[in-house]
C-alpha positions in Angstrom: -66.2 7.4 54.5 -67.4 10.9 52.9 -67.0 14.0 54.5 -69.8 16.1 55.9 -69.7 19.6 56.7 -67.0 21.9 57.2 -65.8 21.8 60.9 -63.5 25.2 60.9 -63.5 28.2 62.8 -64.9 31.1 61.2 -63.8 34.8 61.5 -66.8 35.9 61.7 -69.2 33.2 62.9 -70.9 31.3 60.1 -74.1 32.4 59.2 -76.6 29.6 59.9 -77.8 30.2 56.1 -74.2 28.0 55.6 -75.1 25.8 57.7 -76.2 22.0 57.0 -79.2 21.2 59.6 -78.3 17.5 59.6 -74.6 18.3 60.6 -74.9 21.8 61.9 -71.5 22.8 60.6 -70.6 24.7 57.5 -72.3 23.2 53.8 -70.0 20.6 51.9 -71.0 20.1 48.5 -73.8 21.6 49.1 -77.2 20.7 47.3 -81.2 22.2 47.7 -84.5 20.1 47.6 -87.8 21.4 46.2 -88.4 22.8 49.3 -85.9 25.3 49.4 -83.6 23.5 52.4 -80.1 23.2 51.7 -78.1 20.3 52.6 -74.6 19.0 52.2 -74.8 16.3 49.7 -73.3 13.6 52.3 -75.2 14.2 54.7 -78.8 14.5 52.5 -77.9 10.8 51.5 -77.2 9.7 54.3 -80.2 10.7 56.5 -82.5 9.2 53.5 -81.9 5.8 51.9 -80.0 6.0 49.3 -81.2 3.5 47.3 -84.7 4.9 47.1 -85.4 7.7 44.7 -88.6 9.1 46.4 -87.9 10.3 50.2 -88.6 13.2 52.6 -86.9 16.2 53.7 -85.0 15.9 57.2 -86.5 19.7 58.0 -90.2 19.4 57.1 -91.1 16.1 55.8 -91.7 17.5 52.2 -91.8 14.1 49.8 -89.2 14.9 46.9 -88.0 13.1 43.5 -84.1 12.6 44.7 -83.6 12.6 41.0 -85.7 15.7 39.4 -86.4 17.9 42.6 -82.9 17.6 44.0 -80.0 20.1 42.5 -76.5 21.2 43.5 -76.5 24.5 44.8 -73.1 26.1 43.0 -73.5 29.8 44.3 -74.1 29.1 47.8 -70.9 26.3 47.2 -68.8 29.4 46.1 -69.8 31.7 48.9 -68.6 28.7 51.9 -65.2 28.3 49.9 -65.0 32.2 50.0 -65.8 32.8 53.9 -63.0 33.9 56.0 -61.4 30.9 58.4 -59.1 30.7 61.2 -56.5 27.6 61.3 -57.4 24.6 63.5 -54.1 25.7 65.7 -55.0 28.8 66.2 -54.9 28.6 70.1 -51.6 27.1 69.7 -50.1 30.4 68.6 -50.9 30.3 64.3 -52.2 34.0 63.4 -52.9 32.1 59.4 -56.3 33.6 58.2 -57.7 33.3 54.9 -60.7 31.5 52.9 -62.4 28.2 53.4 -60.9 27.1 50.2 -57.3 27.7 51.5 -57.5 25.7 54.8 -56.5 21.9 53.3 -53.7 23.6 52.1 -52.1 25.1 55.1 -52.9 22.7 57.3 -50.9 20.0 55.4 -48.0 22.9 55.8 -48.7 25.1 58.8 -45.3 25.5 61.3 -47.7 24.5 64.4 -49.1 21.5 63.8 -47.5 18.5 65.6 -45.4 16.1 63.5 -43.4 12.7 65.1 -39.9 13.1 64.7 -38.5 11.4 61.2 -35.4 9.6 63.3 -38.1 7.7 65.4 -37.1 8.6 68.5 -40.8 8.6 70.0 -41.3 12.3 70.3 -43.7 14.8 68.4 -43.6 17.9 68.2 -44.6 21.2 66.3 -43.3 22.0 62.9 -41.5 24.7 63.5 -39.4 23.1 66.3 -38.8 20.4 64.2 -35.2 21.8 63.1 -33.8 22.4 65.8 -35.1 18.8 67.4 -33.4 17.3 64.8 -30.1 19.2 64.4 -29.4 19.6 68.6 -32.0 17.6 70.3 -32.7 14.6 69.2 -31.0 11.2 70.5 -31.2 9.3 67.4 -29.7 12.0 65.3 -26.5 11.0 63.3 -23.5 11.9 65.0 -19.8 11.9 63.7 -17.1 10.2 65.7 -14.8 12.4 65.7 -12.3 10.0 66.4 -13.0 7.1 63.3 -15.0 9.2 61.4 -17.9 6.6 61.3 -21.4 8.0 61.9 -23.7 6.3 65.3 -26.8 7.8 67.2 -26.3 10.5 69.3 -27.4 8.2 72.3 -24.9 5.6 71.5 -21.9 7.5 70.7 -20.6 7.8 74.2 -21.0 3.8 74.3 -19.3 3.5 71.1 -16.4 5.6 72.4 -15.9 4.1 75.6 -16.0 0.5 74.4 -15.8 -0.1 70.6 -14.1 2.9 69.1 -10.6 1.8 67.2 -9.3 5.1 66.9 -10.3 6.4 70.9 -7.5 7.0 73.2 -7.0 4.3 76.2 -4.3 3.4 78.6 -2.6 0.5 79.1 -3.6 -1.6 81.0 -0.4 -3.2 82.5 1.8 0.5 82.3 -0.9 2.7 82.6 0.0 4.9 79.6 -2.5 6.9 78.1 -3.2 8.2 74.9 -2.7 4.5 73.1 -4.8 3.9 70.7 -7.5 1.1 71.3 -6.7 -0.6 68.2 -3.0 0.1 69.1 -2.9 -1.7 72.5 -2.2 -5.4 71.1 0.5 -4.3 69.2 2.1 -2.2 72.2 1.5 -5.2 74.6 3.2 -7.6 72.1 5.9 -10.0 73.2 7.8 -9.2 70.0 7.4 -6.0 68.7 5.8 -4.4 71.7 6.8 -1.5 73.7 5.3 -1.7 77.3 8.1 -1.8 79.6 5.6 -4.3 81.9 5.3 -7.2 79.8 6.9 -10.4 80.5 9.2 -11.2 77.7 11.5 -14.2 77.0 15.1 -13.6 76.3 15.8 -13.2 72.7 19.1 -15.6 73.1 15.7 -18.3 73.4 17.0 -19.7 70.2 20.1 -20.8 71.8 19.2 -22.2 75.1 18.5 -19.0 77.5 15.2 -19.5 78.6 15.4 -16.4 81.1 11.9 -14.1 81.4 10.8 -10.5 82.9 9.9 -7.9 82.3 10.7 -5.6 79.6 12.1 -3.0 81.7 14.3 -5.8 83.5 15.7 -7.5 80.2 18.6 -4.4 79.7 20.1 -5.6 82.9 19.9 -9.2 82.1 21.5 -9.0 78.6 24.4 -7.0 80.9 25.0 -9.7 83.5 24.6 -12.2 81.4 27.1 -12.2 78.4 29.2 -14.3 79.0 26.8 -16.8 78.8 25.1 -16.0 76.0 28.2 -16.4 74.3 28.8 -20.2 75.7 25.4 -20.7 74.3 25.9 -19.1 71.3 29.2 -21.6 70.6 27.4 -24.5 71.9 24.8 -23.7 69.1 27.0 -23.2 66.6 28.9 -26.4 67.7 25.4 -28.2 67.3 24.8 -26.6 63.8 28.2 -27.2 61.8 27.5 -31.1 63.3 24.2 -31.4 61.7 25.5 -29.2 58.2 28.4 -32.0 58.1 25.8 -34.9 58.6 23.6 -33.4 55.9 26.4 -33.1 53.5 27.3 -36.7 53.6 23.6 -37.5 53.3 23.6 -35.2 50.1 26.8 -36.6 49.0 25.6 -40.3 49.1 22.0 -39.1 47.8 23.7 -37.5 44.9 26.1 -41.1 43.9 23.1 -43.1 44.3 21.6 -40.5 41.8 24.5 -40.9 39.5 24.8 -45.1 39.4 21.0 -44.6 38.5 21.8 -42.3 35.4 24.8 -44.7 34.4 22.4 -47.3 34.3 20.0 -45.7 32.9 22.0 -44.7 30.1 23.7 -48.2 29.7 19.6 -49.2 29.4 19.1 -46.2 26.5 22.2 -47.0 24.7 21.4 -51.1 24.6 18.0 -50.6 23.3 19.0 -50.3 19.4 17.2 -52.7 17.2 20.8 -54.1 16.5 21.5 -55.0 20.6 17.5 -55.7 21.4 19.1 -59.3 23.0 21.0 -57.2 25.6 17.6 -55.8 26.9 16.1 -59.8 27.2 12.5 -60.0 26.1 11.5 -57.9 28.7 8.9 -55.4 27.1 8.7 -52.6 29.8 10.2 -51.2 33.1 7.1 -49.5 34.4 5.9 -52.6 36.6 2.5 -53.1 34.0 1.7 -55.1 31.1 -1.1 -55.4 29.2 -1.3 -59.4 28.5 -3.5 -60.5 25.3 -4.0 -63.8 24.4 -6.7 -66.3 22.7 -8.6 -68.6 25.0 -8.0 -71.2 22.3 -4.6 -71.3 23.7 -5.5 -71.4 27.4 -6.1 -75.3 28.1 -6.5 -77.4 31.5 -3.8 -78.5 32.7 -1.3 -76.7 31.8 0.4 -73.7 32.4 0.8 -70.0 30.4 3.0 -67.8 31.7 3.6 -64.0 30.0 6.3 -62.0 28.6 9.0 -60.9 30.8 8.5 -57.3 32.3 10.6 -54.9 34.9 8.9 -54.1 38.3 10.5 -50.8 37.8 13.6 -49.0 36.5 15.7 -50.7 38.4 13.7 -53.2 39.1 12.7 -57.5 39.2 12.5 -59.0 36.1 9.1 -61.0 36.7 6.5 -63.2 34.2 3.1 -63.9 34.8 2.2 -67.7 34.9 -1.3 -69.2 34.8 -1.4 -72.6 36.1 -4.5 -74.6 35.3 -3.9 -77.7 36.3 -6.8 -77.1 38.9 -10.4 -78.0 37.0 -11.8 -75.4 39.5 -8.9 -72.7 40.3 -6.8 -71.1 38.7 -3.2 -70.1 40.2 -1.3 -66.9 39.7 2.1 -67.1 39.9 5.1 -64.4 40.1 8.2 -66.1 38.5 11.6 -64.1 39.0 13.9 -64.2 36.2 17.4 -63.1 36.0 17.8 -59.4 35.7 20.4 -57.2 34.5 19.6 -55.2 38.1 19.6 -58.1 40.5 23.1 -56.8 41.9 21.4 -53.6 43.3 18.1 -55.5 44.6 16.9 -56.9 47.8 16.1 -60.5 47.7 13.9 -62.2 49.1 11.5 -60.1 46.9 7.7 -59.0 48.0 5.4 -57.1 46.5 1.7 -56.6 45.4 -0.1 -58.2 42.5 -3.0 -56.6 40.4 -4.4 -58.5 38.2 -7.7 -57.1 36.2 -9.5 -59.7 33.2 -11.5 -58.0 30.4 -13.1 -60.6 27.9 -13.1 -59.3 24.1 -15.6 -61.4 22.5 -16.0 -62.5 19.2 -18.6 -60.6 16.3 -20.7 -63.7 16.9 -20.9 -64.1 20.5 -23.3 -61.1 21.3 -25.0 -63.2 24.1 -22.1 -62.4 26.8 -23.5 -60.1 29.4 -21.7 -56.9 30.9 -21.0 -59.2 33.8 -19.1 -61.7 32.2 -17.3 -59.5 29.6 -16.4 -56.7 32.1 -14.0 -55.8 34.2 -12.9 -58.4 37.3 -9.7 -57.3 39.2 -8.2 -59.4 42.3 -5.2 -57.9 44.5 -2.7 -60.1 46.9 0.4 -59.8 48.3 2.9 -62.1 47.8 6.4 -62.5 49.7 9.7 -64.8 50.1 10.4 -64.9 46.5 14.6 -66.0 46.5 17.0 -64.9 43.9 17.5 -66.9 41.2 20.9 -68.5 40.2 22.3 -68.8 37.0 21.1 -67.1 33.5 18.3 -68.9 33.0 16.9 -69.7 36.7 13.8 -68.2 37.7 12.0 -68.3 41.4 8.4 -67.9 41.7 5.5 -68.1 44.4 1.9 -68.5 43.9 0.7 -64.6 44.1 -3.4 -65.3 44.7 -5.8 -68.4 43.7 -8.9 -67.4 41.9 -11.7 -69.2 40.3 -11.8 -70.6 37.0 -14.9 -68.9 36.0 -13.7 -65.5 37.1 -11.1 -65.8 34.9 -12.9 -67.5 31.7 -16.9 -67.3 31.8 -19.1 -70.0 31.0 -20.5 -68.2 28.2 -17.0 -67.3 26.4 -16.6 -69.3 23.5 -12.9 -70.2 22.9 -12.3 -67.7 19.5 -13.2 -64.7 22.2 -10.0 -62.5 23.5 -8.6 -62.7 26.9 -7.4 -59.3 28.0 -4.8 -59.1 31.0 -3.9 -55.9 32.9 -1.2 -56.9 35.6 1.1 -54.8 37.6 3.4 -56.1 39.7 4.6 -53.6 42.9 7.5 -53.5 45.2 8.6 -51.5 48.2 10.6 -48.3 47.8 13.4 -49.9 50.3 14.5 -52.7 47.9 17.3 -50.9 46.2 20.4 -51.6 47.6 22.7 -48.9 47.6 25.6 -50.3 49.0 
């Protein structure tokens, strides 16, 4: 909203020549009609509509063009800025004089006008006690702990020291000693490493079988009455110790010859494995327990019976084959067939285990009408058990691992010039070495 006249106290009083008759205090802006009144230029359009440019005068009702007969009165403008003024806070002690044209300007910087306090604490007060509010008075002025060093409101700094303070002195509250740091106290009331002579410790012969507990200022007289038995103890414990020491270096000693008949055979395995000496290894074709099986389902036929190449369920390990019987029309059964093996002395028979057995179908460039389904992956999982050793060189014992159906092994869509892929591993428990 505009500003009307000057409202300030003048030293002397304001002529009435100065002054506005719509607002009756000193001209603003001040402009003159045909007439010869003077008005402040706010005020003129505000008493007439301002949206009209023919209107009367508020003083006698003269009709004047608001645009021709209407002019702003600089000189008398000059002589209001130049009159002599008093600041608004005059009666609370300011002595400030000067002109009209000056006032804004002190007031936005006069010592005795009333400010709030910048730390928010609710108060206001003048200018010039502002300082010393802030630097001694205030409650929300920034205070130093002098014992952390961290900075809090003056009103909460006492609260802070009593209760939260790391650094603040306390006493104990078990001895009563003083001058304990707060952040100190767990430490001195430690168990272990603590200091207070009223904390209930344990005995630090715990470890061999004193279970005694007092206080801390107790325990000197306990260690001195009671040496004898710490030393029993102490033997006892030792006793205990050099028992289980011997027990594990047998362990280790038969850990470490069951660690060495595996490297002999191991090396007996490496050594046999020229191309001269391939016999000695059978026609086994791996030791890690998987084989990868690929064969043409022109030579799978009903009725009759496929069985793989001989692999090791491990190293040691069974020397196992994969049959598929499909004498069935309808199912097909997986068998695990147990061969002769050059570790069978250091096995566990009967022999169980885990089958895996996962078919992929390669098909052929002309059979592109085999969906994902069919030619994907299928995998079936069984445990099989109470497989016997086999006697002689060329005996073999098998079971029937798992039963599965015809078509999950060969789709209906295969023709017979596609690829049968096998992926078959054969597990064993970890307890069927014999190390004896």
């Amino acid at each position: 909203m505009a500003l009307c006249g000057y409202d300030a106290v003048f030293d002397p009083v304001l002529d009435k020549k100065y002054t506005c008759p719509v607002c009756l205090a000193a001209l603003r802006d001040p402009v003159q009609t045909k007439c010869g009144h003077r008005f402040c230029h706010t005020c003129l359009r505000q008493s007439c509509h301002a949206n009209v440019r023919f209107t009367k005068c508020p003083v006698d009702n003269t009709w004047f063009d608001m645009k021709k007969e209407m002019f702003e009165d600089l000189a008398v403008k000059r002589e209001v800025l130049s009159l002599q003024v008093k600041c608004g806070l005059h009666d609370n002690g300011c002595q400030w004089k000067g002109e009209l044209r000056e006032l804004e300007d002190h007031h936005s910087n006069c010592d005795h006008r009333v400010v709030p306090c910048s730390n928010n604490c609710g108060r206001k007060l003048q200018q010039r006690e502002m300082k010393t509010h802030l630097e001694i008075e205030c409650p929300q002025r920034p205070q130093e702990c002098h014992h952390c060093h961290d900075n809090f409101p003056a009103a909460d700094l006492p609260k802070h020291q009593l209760l939260v303070c790391p650094r603040f002195p306390v006493s104990c509250p078990l001895c009563g000693e003083t001058t304990i740091l707060r952040e100190n106290i767990p430490r001195h009331v430690d168990k272990q490493e603590g200091d207070c002579p009223l904390v209930t410790v344990s005995c630090e012969f715990e470890h061999a079988g004193c279970f005694f507990q007092d206080r801390r200022k107790n325990m000197a007289s306990h260690y001195t009455s009671s040496q004898h038995h710490h030393l029993q103890l102490i033997y006892i414990k030792s006793v205990q110790q050099e028992a289980a020491l011997t027990s594990l270096r047998s362990r280790f000693r038969d850990v470490a010859e069951r660690s060495l008949s595996l490297e002999r055979l191991l090396q007996q395995d490496t050594e046999s494995t020229s191309p001269q000496e391939d016999v000695g290894m059978d026609d086994a074709v791996g030791y890690s327990g998987w084989l990868l099986w690929k064969l043409s389902l022109r030579d799978i036929q009903n009725g009759q019976t496929t069985a793989s190449p001989a692999f090791y369920t491990g190293l040691p390990g069974y020397k196992v084959r994969i049959a598929l019987d499909l004498t069935s029309e309808s199912r097909c059964h997986v068998c695990i067939r147990v061969e002769t093996g050059r570790y069978d002395h250091i096995m566990t028979f009967p022999f169980s285990g885990i089958c895996k057995l996962s078919r992929y179908i390669l098909p052929d460039c002309h059979q592109s009408h085999l969906s994902p389904a069919d030619s994907g992956r299928v995998t079936h999982e069984a445990i099989f058990t109470g497989v016997t050793e086999p006697e002689g060189e060329t005996a073999t014992q098998g079971c029937v691992a798992m039963a599965i159906q015809v078509t999950d092994l060969i789709p209906e869509a295969a023709t017979e010039d596609a690829q049968l892929l096998l992926s078959v591993e054969v597990r064993h428990a970890t307890d069927c070495v014999n190390t004896e």
